[in-house]
C-alpha positions in Angstrom: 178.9 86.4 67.4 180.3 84.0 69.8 177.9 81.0 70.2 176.9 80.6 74.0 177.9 77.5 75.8 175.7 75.0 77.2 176.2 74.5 81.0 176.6 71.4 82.8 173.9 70.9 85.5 175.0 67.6 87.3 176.1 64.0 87.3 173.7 61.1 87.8 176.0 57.9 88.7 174.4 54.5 88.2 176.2 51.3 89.6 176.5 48.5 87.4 175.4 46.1 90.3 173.0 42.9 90.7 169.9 45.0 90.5 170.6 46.9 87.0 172.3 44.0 85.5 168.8 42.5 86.2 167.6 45.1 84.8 169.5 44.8 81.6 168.6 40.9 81.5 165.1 41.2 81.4 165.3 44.1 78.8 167.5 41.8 76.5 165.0 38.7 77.1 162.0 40.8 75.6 160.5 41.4 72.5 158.1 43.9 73.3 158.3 47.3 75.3 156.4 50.3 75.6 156.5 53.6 74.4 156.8 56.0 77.2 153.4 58.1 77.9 151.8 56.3 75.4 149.8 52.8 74.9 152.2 51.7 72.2 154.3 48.9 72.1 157.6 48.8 69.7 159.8 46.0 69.5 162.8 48.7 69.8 165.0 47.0 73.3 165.8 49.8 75.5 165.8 50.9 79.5 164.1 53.7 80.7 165.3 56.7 82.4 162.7 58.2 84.8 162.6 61.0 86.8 159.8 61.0 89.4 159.7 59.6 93.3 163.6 59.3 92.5 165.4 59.3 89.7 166.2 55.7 88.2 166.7 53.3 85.4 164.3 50.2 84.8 163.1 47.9 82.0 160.3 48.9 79.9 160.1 45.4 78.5 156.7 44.2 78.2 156.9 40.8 77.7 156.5 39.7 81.7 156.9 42.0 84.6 159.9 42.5 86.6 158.7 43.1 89.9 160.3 43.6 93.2 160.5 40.1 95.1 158.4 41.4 97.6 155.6 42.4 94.1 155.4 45.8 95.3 156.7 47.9 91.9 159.1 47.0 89.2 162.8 46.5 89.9 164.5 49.8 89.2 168.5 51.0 89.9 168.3 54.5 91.6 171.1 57.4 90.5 173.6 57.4 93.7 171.8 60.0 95.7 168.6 60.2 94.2 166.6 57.3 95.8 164.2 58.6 98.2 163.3 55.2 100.1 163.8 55.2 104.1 164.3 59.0 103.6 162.8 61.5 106.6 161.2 64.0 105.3 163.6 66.6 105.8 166.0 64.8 103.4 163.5 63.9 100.7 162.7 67.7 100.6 166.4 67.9 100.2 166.7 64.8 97.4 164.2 66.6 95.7 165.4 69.8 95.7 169.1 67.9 94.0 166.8 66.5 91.5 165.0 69.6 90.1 169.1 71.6 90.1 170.0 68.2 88.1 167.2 67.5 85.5 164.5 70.7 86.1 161.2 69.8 87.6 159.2 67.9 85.6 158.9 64.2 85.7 159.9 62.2 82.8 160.5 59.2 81.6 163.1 58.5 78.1 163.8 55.7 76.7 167.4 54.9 76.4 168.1 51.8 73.2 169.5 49.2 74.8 172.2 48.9 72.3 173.5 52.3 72.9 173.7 51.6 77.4 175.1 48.1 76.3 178.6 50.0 74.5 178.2 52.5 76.9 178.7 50.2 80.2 181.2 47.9 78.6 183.8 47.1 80.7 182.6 49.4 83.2 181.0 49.6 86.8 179.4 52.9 87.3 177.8 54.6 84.4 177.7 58.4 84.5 175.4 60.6 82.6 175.7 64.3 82.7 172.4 66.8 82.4 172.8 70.0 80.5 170.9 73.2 80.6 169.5 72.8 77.4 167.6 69.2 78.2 170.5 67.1 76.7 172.0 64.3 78.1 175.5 62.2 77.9 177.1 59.2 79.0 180.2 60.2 80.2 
């Protein structure tokens, strides 16, 4: 029996610019982060993948916040395409819609180690991840 193949949903592309290599500071200059959905704290370093208003990276680092200059949220790095600030609503529908084809409809949040997304972005300035059908993802 011929095992099936997992297909490839889409391509989430991150730039490796100011805001995410902010991101990846404060991560590194913490000793605590939390456990997503949970009130747990670990001393594991890692960034956070979230899929919700947007799909983006942040810190889940613990240790102080790191808030927008403005202190209106954390800092996050949106997926080219997939942040849905100073969107109409028409093409937030439309974002949306991209998001559930890309990673299903739920909201999520997984926490990447920081070590792995460290080798991963080494000597590069866009990081690609690819979403399967199965739930899996890969850094491409």
């Amino acid at each position: 029996m011929k095992k099936e193949q997992r297909q490839l949903l889409g391509t989430l592309v991150f730039d490796l610019d100011d805001t995410l290599k902010s991101i990846i500071a404060h991560a590194k200059s913490c000793k605590w982060f939390g456990v997503p959905y949970t009130q747990r704290k670990t001393k594991k370093s890692s960034l956070l993948l979230v899929k919700d208003r947007g799909i983006y990276l942040m810190s889940n680092g613990l240790d102080t916040e790191h808030k927008k200059p403005d202190g209106k949220g954390f800092v996050v790095a949106y997926a080219r395409t997939f942040n849905p600030d100073n969107l109409s609503k028409r093409a937030f529908m439309d974002m949306h819609q991209r998001q559930r084809e890309v990673v299903g409809g739920d909201d999520f949040a997984v926490a990447v180690p920081l070590e792995t997304f460290l080798m991963v972005v080494k000597g590069k300035r866009i990081i690609e991840m690819q979403s399967f059908d199965d739930g899996n993802m890969r850094f491409v």
